[in-house]
C-alpha positions as CSV (number, residue, x, y, z in Angstrom):
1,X,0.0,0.0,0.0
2,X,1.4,3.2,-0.8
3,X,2.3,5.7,2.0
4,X,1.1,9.6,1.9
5,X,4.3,11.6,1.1
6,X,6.7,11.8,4.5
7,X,4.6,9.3,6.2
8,X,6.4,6.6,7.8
9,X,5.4,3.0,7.4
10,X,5.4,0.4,10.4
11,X,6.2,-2.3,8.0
12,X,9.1,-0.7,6.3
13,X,12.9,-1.4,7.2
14,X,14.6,0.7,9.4
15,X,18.6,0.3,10.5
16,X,19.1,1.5,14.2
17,X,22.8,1.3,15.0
18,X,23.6,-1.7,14.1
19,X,20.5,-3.5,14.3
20,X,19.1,-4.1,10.6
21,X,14.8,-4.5,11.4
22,X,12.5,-5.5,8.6
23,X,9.9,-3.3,10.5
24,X,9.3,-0.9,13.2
25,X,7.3,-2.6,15.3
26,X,9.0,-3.5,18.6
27,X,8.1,-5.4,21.9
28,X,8.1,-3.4,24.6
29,X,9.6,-4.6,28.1
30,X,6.4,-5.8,30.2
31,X,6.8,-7.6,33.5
32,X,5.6,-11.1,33.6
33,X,5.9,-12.2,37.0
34,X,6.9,-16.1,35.1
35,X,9.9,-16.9,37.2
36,X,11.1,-18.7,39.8
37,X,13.4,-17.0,42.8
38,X,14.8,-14.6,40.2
39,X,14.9,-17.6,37.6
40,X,13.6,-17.4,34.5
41,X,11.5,-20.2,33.7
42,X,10.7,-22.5,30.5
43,X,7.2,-21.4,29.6
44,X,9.4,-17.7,28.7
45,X,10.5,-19.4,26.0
46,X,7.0,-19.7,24.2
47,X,6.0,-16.0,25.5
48,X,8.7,-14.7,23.8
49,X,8.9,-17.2,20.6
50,X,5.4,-16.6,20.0
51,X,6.3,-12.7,19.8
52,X,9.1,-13.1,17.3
53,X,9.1,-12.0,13.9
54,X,11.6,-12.0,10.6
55,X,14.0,-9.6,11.6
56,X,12.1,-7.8,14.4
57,X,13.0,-6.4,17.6
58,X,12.5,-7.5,21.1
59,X,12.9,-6.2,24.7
60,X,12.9,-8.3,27.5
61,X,11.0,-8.0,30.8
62,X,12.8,-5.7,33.6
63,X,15.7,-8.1,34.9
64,X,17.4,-7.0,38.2
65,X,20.8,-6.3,38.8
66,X,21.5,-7.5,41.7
67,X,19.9,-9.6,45.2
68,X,18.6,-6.5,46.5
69,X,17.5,-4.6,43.3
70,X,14.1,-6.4,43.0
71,X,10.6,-5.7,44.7
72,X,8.9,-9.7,43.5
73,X,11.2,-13.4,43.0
74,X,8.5,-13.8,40.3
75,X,10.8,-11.2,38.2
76,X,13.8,-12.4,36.8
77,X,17.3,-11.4,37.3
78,X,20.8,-11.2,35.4
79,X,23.3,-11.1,38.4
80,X,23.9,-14.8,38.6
81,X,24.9,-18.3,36.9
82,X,22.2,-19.8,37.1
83,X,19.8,-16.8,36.0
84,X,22.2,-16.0,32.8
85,X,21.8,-20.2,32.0
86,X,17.6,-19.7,32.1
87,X,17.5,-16.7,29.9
88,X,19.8,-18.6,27.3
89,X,17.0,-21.1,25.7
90,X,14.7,-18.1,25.5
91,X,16.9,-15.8,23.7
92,X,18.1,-19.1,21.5
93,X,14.4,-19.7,20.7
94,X,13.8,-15.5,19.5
95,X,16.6,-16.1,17.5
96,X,15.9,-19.2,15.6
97,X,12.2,-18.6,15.0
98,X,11.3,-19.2,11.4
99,X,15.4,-19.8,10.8
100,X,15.8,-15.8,10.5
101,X,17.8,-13.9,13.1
102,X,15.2,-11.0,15.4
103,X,17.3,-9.2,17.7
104,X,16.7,-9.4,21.7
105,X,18.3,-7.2,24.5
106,X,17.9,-7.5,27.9
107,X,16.8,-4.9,30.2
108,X,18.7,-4.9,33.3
109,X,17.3,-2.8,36.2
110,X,17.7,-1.4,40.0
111,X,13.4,-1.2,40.2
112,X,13.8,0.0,44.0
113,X,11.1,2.7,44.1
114,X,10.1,5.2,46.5
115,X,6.4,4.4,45.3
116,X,6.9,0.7,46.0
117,X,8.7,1.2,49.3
118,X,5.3,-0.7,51.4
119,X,6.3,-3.8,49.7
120,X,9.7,-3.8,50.5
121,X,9.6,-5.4,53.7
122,X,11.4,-8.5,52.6
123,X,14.6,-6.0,52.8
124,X,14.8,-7.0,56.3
125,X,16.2,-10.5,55.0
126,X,19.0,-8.9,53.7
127,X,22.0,-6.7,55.1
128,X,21.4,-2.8,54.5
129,X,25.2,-2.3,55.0
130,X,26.4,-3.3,51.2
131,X,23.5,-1.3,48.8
132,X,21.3,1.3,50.0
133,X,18.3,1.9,48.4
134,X,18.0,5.7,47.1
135,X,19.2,8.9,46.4
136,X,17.9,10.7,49.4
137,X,17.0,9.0,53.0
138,X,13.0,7.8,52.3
139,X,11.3,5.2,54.6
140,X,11.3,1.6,53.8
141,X,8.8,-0.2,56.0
142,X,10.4,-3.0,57.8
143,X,7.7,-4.0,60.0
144,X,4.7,-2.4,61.3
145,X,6.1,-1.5,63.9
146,X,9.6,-0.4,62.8
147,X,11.1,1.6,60.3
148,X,14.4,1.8,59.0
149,X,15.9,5.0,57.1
150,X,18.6,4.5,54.7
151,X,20.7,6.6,51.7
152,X,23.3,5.3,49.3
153,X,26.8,6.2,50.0
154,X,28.7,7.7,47.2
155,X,30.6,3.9,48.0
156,X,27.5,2.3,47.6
157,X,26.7,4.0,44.3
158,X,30.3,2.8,43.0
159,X,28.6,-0.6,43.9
160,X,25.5,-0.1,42.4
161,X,27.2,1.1,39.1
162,X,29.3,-2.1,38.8
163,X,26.1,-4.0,39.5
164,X,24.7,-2.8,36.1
165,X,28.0,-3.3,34.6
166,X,28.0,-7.0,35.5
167,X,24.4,-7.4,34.7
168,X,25.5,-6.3,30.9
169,X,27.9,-8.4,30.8
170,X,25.7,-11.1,32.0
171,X,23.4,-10.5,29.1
172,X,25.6,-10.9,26.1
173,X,26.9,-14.4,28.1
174,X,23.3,-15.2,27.6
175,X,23.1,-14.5,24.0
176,X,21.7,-11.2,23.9
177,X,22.4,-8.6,21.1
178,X,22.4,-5.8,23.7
179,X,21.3,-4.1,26.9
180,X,18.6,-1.4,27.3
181,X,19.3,0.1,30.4
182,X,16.2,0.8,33.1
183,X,15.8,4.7,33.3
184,X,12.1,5.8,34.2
185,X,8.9,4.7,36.0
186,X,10.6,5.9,39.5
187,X,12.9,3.0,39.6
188,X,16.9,4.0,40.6
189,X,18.1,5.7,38.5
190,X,14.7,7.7,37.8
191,X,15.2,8.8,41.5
192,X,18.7,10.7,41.2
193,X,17.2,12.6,38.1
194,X,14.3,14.0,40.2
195,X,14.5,17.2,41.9
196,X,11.5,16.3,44.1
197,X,13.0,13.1,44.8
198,X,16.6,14.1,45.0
199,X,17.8,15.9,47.8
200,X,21.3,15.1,48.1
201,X,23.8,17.9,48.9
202,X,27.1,16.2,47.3
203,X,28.7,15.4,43.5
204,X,25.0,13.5,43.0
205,X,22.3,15.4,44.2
206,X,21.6,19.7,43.6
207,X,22.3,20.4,40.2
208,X,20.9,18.9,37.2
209,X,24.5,18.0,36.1
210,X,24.4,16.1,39.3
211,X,21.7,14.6,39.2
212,X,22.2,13.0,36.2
213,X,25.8,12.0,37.2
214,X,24.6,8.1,38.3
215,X,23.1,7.6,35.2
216,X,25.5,8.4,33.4
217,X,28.3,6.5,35.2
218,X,25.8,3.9,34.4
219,X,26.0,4.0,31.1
220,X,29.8,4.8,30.8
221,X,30.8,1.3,32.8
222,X,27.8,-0.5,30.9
223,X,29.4,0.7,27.7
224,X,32.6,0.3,28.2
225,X,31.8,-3.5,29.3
226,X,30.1,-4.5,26.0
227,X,30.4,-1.9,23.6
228,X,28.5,1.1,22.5
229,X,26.6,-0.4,19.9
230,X,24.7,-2.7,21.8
231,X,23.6,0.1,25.1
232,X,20.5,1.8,25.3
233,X,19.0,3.5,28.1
């Protein structure tokens, strides 16, 4: 069918860096709450098959980062062994579908949010001392009784960073073509960019140079890990 003059066509091919799509129609990252204890599971595979075509373009779900960096054990992660050897049949099976290559990148994600903080209780599990869990000091209930308040260190942030720099790393073990780094909906690193959120008075918080220093350290050791051609954010 022919298109108006300047319009753009869904179905038409479109090179993106180095990704080479047949069409401009791409699966967005939804959370599917499939896994087991941060594992992705085998029914994945057919989710994501069955949303494959000829030389399309997938995102996966939000996969955390780290032990810490996750609100439900139903999501999956990309910090360990075992998680990077359950994402590999799935991103095998996007690849092979209909013997043509679709590309698939990972999204790897801190989703601590400040709107999620009342289900966070399940921190008290876990030792506050390595990864805090925000920009600013926020409330994270602990109990109904007890709250704890808690801020990253510029340390911790270091931490944090090389978190997301593993993660990538992680994902191209698995087979991914690439990372698309988590950046919005209040997660993480949403949080530093926020002038309502952010209060910080040092190199990370005031400014919106600042601000957007964390993300951008993000994306530095993320790219410098796997390559520029294969980070988004």
């Amino acid at each position: 069918m022919a298109n108006k003059e300047g319009e753009i066509s869904l179905l038409t091919p479109y090179k993106m860096g180095k990704f080479e799509l047949s069409h401009r129609v791409v699966l967005a990252p939804l959370t599917r709450q499939r896994c087991l204890g941060y594992v992705p599971q085998a029914p994945m595979i057919l989710y994501y098959s069955q949303r494959t075509s000829k030389g399309g373009f997938l995102i996966a779900e939000a996969a955390g980062v780290s032990d810490i960096s996750q609100t439900s054990p139903e999501m999956p992660g990309i910090w360990t062994k075992e998680q990077v050897e359950g994402w590999k049949p799935i991103v095998d099976a996007v690849h092979a579908k209909e013997e043509s290559f679709s590309w698939v990148v990972c999204f790897p994600a801190n989703v601590v949010s400040q709107t999620l903080k009342a289900v966070l209780a399940r921190l008290r599990q876990h030792s506050l001392d390595r990864v805090g869990l925000g920009p600013s000091v926020w409330e994270v209930v602990r109990s109904l009784s007890h709250h704890s308040k808690k801020k990253l260190t510029t340390q911790e942030i270091t931490l944090v960073v090389d978190d997301f720099r593993v993660a990538a790393r992680n994902a191209i073990e698995a087979g991914f073509d690439g990372v698309e780094i988590h950046g919005a909906h209040g997660y993480l690193i949403d949080q530093f960019l926020k002038d309502e959120i952010n209060d910080r008075t040092d190199e990370y918080g005031g400014s919106l140079e600042n601000r957007c220093r964390f993300a951008l350290e993000v994306v530095d050791a993320v790219v410098k890990e796997i390559g520029g051609d294969k980070v988004g954010i």
